[in-house]
N, C-alpha and C positions, 0 to 999 in steps of 0.2 A: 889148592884153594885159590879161588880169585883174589885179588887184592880188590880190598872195599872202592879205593882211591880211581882205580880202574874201571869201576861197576857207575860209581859217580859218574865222571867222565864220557860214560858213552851216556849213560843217560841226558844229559845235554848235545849229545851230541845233536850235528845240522840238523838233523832229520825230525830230532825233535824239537826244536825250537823252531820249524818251520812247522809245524803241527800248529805247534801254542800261538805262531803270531797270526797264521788263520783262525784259528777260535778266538782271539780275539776279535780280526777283524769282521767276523762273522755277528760277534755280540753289536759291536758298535753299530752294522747296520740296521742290527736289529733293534736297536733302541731307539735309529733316527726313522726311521720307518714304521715302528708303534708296532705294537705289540697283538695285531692280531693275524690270520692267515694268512696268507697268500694267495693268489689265485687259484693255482692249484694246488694248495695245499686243501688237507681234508679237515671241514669242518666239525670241533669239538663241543660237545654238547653243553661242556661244562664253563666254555668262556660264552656261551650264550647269556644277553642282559637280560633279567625278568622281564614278563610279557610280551616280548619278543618271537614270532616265531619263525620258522624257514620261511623266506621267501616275501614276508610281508612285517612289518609293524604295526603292532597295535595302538591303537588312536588314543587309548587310555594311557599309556608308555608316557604322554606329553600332551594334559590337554585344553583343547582350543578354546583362549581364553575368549568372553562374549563381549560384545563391543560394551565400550563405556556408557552409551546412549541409552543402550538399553538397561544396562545394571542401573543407570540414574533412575530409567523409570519403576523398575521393580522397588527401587530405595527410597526413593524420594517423590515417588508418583509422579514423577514429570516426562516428558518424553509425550509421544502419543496419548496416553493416557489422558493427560490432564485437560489437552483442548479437546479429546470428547466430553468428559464431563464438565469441560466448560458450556460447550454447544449445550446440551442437555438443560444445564441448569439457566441458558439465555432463553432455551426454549419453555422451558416451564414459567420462567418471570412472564416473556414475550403471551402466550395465553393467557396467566392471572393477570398481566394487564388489562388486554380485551377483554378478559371477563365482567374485571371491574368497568371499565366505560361502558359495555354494554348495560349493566346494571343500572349505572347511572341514567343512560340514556332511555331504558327504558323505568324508571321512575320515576323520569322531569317527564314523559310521556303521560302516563297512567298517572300523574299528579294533573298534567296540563288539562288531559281529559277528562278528570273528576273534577275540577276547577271548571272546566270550561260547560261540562254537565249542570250542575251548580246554579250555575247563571243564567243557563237558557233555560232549566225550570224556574229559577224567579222572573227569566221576561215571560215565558209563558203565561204565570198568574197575573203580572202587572199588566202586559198589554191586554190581557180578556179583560179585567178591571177596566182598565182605558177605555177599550172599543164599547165594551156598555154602557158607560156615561158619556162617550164623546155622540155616538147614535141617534138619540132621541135628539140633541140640541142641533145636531150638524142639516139633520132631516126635515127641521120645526120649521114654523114661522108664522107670523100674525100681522098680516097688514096696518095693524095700529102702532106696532112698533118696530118695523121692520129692521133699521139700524141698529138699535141692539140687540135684537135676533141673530142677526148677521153676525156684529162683533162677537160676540158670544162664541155664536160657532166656527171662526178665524182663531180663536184661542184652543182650541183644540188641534189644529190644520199647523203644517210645517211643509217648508221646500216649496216647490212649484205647484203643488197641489193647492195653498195658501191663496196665490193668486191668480191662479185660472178660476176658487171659489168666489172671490172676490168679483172680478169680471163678471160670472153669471149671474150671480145674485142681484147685481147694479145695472145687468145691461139688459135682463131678463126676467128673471123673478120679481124683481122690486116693481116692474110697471105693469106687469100681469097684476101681481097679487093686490095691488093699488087698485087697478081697472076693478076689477071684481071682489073684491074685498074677500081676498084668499086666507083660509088660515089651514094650516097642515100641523097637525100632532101624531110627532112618530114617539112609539114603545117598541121596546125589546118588547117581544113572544116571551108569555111564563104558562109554565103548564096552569092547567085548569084547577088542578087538585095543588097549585102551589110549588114549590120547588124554585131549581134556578134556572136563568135565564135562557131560551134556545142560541146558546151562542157556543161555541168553542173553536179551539186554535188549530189552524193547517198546519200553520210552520213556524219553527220558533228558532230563532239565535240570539246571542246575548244583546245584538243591537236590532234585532227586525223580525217581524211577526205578521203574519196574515191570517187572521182572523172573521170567521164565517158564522153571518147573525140573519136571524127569522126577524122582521122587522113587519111591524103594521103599521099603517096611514089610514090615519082619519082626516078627508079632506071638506072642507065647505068653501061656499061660495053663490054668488049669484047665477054663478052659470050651472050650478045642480039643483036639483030640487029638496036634496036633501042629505045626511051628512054620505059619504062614499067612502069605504073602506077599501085598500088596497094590501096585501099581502105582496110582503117583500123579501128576496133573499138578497143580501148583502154582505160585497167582501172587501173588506177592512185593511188598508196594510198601514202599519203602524211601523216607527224608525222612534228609537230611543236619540233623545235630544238632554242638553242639558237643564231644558226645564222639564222632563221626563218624556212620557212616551205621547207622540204625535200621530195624527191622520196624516198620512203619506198618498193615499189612492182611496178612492171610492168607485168600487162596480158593481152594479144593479143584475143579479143573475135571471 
């Protein structure tokens, strides 16, 4: 039988302890070197990380976080986001304001023009009023009074019109109508069966009016035999004055 003591002994022997201090140094490099294959070593299925496959990595393994900019905007609505619905809501003020001015604009319009409507039918009534009582006196006259015939019908007259009447009356009418002992009585035309006067308005604005009158003359004198009636169209233009509405023009059609 062996001696135990002798069995020991070989068992350390060189051969073996030059075993052991390669398995050692074999662990050591393997622990500085990490603990996975080699190059040629063969790959094991079971030191494989989840989702992980031969050859490739999966993107879900580690995943790609989204920039800050944009998480802001899904969070906090800012980013992109916000200056479109900024723009949007400039744009929706930007029209309700034109809407509004337009609005505006068009009813200081449609007021101006109902205002301004307004007025030229009251000058319309006033100056037909006017031209039918300014007519007969502007058209008259009676050699026995002629000066205030004349005044008379200067009280109705305004502007230049005033004293071109003036002039003729003085330079022309007064020494005819003297000479021949002229007398002229003008009437508005009224229908036969009554009504109102053949007169009515061309054109009307709040300050000016032209006005168109059937006018007859009854003339005498020494130089006819007897009275001489003349049928007259006449157009009237009247200008609103501060003492109301004036003879501006007189044309005999």
């Amino acid at each position: 039988m062996a001696n135990p003591s002798t069995r020991s002994r070989r068992a350390g022997s060189p051969g073996s302890r030059s075993m052991a201090a390669a398995t050692r140094a074999a662990a050591r490099r393997a622990e500085r070197t990490g603990p996975g294959p080699g190059p040629d070593s063969e790959l094991d299925e079971s030191q494989v990380p989840p989702l992980v496959a031969v050859g490739r990595v999966l993107e879900a393994e580690e995943p790609v976080a989204e920039p800050a900019a944009d998480k802001g905007a899904k969070k906090d609505g800012d980013g992109p986001a916000r200056p479109s619905r900024w723009r949007q809501r400039g744009l929706v003020t930007a029209v309700l304001a034109v809407l509004v001015v337009a609005g505006l604009v068009a009813v200081s319009v449609l007021g101006w023009k109902y205002l301004e409507a307004r007025q030229t039918d009251r000058a319309r009534a006033q100056a037909l009023t006017a031209a039918q009582k300014a007519a007969p006196v502007i058209l008259s006259y009676d050699h026995r009074h002629l000066d205030r015939d004349f005044a008379s019908a200067r009280g109705h007259l305004t502007g230049s019109f005033r004293d071109e009447y003036r002039r003729t009356t003085s330079k022309v009418v007064a020494p005819t109508a003297k000479k021949y002992q002229g007398v002229v009585k003008a009437t508005v035309v009224k229908p036969a069966g009554g009504g109102a006067p053949a007169a009515s308005v061309v054109s009307a604005s709040p300050d000016r009016a032209v006005v168109l009158l059937f006018v007859n003359q009854v003339t005498t004198s020494t130089q006819i035999s007897g009275p001489r009636v003349d049928l007259n169209r006449v157009r009237m233009t009247l200008t609103l004055t501060s003492a109301g509405w004036k003879v501006s023009a007189v044309d005999a059609l």
